[in-house]
C-alpha positions as CSV (number, residue, x, y, z in Angstrom):
1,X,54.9,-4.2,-4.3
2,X,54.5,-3.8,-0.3
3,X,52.2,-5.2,1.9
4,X,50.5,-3.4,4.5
5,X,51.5,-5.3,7.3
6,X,54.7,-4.9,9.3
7,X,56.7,-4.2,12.4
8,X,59.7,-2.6,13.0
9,X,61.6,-1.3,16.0
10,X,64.6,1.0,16.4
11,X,66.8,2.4,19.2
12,X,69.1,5.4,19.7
13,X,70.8,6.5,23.5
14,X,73.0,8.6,24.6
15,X,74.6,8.3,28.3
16,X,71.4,9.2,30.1
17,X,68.5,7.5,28.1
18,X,67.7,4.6,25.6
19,X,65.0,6.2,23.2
20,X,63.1,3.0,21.7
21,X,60.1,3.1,19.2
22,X,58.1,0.8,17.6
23,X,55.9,1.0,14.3
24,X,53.3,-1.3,13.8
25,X,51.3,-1.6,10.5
26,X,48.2,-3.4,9.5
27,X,45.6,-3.0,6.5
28,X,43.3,0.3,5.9
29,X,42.3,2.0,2.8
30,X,43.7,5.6,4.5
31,X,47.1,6.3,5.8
32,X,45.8,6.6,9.8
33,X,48.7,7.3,12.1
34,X,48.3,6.7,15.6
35,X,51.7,8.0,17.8
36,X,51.9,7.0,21.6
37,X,54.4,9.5,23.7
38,X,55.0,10.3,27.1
39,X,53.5,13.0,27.7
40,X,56.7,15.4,28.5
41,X,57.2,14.5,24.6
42,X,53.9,15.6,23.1
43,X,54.4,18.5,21.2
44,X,56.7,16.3,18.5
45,X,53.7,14.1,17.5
46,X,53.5,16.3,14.6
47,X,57.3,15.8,13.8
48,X,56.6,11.6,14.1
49,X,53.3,12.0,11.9
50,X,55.4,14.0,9.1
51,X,58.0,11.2,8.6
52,X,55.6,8.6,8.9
53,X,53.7,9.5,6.2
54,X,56.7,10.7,3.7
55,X,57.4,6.5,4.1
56,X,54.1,4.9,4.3
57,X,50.5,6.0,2.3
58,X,48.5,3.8,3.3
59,X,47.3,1.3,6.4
60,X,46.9,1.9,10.2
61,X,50.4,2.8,11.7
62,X,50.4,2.8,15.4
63,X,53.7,4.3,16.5
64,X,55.0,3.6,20.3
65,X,57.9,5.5,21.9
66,X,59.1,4.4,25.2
67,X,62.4,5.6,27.0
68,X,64.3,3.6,29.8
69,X,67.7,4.8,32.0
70,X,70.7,3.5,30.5
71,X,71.6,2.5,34.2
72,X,68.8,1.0,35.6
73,X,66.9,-1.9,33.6
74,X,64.2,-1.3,35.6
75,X,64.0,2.6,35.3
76,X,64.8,4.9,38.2
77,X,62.8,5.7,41.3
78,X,61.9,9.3,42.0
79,X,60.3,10.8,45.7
80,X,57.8,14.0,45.3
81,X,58.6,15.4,48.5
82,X,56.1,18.6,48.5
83,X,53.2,16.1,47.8
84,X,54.3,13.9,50.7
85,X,53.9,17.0,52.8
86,X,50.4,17.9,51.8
87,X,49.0,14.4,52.5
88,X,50.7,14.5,55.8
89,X,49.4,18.3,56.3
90,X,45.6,16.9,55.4
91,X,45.8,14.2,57.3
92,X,46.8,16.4,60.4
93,X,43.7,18.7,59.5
94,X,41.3,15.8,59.2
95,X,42.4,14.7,62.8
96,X,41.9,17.5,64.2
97,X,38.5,18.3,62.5
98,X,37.2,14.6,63.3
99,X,38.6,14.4,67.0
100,X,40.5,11.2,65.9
101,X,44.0,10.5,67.4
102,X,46.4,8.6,65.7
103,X,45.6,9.6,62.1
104,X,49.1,11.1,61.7
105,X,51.1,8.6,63.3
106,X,49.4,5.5,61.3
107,X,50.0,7.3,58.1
108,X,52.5,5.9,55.6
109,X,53.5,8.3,53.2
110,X,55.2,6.2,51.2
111,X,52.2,4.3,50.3
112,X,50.2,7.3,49.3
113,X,49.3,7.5,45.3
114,X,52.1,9.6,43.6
115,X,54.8,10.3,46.6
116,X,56.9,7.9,44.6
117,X,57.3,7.1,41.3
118,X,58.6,4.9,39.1
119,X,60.1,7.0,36.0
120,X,62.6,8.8,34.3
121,X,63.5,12.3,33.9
122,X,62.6,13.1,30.5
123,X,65.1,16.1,28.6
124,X,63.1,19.0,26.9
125,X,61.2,18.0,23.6
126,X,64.2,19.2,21.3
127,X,66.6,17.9,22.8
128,X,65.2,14.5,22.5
129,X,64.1,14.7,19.0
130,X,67.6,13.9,17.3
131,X,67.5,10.4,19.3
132,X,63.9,10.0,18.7
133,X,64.1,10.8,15.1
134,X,66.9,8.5,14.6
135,X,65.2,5.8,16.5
136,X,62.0,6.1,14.2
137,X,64.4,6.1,11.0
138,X,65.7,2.6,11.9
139,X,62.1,1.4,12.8
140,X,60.9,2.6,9.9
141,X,63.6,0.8,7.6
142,X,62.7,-2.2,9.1
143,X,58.6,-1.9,8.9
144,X,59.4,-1.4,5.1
145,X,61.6,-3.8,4.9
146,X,58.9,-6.9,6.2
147,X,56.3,-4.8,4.1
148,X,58.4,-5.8,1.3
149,X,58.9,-9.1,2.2
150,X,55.0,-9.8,2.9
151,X,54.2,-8.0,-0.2
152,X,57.0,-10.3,-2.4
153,X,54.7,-13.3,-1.1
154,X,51.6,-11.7,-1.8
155,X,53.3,-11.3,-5.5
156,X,53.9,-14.7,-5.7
157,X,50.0,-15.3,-5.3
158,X,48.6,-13.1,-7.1
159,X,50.8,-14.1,-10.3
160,X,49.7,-17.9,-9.6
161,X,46.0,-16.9,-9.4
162,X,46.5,-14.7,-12.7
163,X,48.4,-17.5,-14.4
164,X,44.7,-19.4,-13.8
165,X,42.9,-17.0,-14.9
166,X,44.8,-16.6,-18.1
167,X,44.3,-20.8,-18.5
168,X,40.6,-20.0,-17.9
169,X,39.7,-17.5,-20.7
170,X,41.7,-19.5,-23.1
171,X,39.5,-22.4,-22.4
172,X,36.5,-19.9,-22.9
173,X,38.4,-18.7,-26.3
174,X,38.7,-22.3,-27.7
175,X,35.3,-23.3,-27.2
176,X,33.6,-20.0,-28.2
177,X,33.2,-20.9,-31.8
178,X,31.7,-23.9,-30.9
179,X,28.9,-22.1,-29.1
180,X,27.6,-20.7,-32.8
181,X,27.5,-23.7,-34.2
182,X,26.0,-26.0,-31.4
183,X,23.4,-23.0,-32.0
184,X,23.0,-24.0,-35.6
185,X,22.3,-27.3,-35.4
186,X,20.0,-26.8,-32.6
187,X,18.2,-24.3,-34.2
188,X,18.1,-26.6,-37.2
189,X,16.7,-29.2,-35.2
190,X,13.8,-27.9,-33.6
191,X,12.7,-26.7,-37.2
192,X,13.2,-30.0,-38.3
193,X,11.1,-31.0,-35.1
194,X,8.3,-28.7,-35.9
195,X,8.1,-29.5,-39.8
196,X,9.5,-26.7,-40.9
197,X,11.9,-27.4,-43.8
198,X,14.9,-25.2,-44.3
199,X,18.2,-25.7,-45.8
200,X,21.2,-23.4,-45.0
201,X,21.2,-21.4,-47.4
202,X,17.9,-20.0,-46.8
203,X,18.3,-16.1,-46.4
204,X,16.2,-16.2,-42.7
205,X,18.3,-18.9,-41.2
206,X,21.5,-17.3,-41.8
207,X,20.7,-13.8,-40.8
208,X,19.2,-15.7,-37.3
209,X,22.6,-17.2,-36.6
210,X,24.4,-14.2,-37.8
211,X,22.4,-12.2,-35.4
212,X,23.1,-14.7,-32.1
213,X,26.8,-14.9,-33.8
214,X,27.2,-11.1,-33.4
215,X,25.4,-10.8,-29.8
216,X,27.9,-13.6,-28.2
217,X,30.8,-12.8,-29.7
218,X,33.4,-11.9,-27.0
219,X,36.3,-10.7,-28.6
220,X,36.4,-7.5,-27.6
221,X,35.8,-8.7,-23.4
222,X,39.0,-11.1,-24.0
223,X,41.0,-8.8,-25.8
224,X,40.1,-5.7,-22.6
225,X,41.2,-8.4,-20.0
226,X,44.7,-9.3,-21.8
227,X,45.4,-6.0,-21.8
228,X,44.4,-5.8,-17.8
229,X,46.8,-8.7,-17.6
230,X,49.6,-6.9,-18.6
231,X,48.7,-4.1,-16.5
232,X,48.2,-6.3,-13.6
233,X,52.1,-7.4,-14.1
234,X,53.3,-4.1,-14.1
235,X,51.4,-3.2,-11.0
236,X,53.4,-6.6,-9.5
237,X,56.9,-5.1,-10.7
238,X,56.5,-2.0,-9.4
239,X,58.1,-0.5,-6.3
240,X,55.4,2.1,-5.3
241,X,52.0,2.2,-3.8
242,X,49.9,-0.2,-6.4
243,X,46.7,-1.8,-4.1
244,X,44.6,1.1,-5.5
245,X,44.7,0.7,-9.3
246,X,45.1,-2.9,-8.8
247,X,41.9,-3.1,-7.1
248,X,39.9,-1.0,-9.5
249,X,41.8,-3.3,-12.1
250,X,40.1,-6.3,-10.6
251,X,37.0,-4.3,-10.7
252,X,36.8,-3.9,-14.4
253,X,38.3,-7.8,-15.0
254,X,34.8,-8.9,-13.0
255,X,32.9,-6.7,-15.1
256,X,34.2,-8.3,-18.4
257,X,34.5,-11.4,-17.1
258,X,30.4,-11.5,-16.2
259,X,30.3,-10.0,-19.3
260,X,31.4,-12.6,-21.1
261,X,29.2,-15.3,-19.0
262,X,25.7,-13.3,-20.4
263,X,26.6,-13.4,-23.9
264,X,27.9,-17.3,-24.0
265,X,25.0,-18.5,-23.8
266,X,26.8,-21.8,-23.1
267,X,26.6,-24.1,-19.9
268,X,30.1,-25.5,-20.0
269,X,31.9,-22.3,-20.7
270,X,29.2,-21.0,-17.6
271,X,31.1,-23.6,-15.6
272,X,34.8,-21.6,-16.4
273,X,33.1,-18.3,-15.6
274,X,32.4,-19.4,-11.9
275,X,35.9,-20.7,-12.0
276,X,37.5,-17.4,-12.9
277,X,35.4,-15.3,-10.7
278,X,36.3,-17.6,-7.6
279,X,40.3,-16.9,-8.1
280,X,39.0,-13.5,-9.2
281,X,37.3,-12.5,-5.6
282,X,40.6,-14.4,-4.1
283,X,42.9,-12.0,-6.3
284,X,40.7,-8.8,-4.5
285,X,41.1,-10.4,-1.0
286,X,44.7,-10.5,-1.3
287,X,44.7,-6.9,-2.8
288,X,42.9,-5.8,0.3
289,X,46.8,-6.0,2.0
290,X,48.7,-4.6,-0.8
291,X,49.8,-0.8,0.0
């Protein structure tokens, strides 16, 4: 079981450039890949978006690749001569045009947007894809490996909220019987109460409580959730994507579960349902992060 939300960063250089990415994951029911590249680099997005989503299926992935000289910390400095020239060469024109003198000689070039720049020289798309890729590998490793890690917690909750589940329909299947015969005797008291004389063998009374015997009887609603409790466990062992059957599972556990509420006719066991949907709706929360 993985969770949906991780981080991991790798890095790859050679004696030019240090090729650094980093993959960020957080919850979504769709696998939605979102890859940031310079824009010398843009035509392998589709390379990035391929091996992305042969590791992860689902969540938001945001993907960042960044590259820095291997010399210079700060990255390298770079002067666009030819643009220098055409400020200088408009300037010239819009002094002459205006009448103005001095346009030309108060002009700093240097301060003009673009005549230099802060960069590196990126290498040609396929060259830089074996450093890239292997960058994205290691960064990859490690977003599964904290998905794993977050999803081993998440495991660890969901089997505690389970465990109380489980506590809370045995409760409801100890003090089911009881409901049939609190019926009985309440049935035979407000006969008694209205002068009516009946014993219990009287052919009426017993199909009446055979009848409300039969329409609350929830064997069949325990016995579907114990088997979505075992399912449930193997969904927690398992090493591949599980949040989507496990939420549907927690769909049909609700489903029995208020189906068992409606026919127990029974304010204490009432009291247990509310319980088990609260750590139910909790279980469905969590699942929301599960991959």
């Amino acid at each position: 079981m993985k969770s949906m939300t991780g981080f991991g960063c790798g890095e790859a250089s050679n004696e030019c450039l240090v090729y650094r990415v980093e993959v960020a994951s957080v919850n979504r029911k769709q696998a939605d890949i979102v890859v940031n590249l310079p824009r010398e680099l843009n035509s392998l997005d589709s390379r990035i978006r391929k091996q992305v989503s042969e590791t992860v299926s689902r969540g938001r992935i945001n993907v960042g690749v960044s590259l820095k000289s291997v010399e210079s910390k700060g990255g390298s400095l770079s002067i666009n001569l030819p643009l220098a020239k055409e400020y200088t060469e408009a300037i010239a024109k819009l002094e002459e045009h205006l009448g103005l003198d001095g346009l030309v000689s108060r002009f700093d070039p240097s301060r003009a947007s673009g005549v230099i720049q802060l960069g590196e020289n990126l290498p040609d798309p396929e060259d830089a894809w074996p450093l890239l890729e292997e960058a994205l590998k290691e960064s990859l490793s490690k977003l599964l490996e904290m998905r794993s890690t977050e999803g081993a917690h998440l495991k660890s909750d969901l089997e505690s909220r389970l465990t109380k589940i489980k506590g809370f329909l045995k409760k409801i299947s100890e003090q089911a019987p009881n409901v049939v015969k609190r019926y009985r005797d309440n049935l035979m008291k407000r006969l008694d109460a209205a002068g009516i004389e009946l014993n219990l063998d009287d052919e009426r009374l017993i199909k009446e409580i055979g009848i409300f015997a039969d329409r609350c009887d929830i064997s069949e609603e325990v016995t579907r959730l114990e088997s979505h409790f075992a399912q449930c466990q193997k969904y927690f062992e398992s090493d591949q994507a599980v949040g989507r059957p496990l939420d549907f599972l927690v769909q049909e556990m609700g489903r029995e579960i208020n189906t068992i509420g409606s026919k127990a006719n029974d304010a204490s066991i009432a009291q247990i349902i509310v319980e088990s949907k609260t750590e139910l709706e909790k279980i469905r929360e969590q699942i929301q992060n599960i991959e």
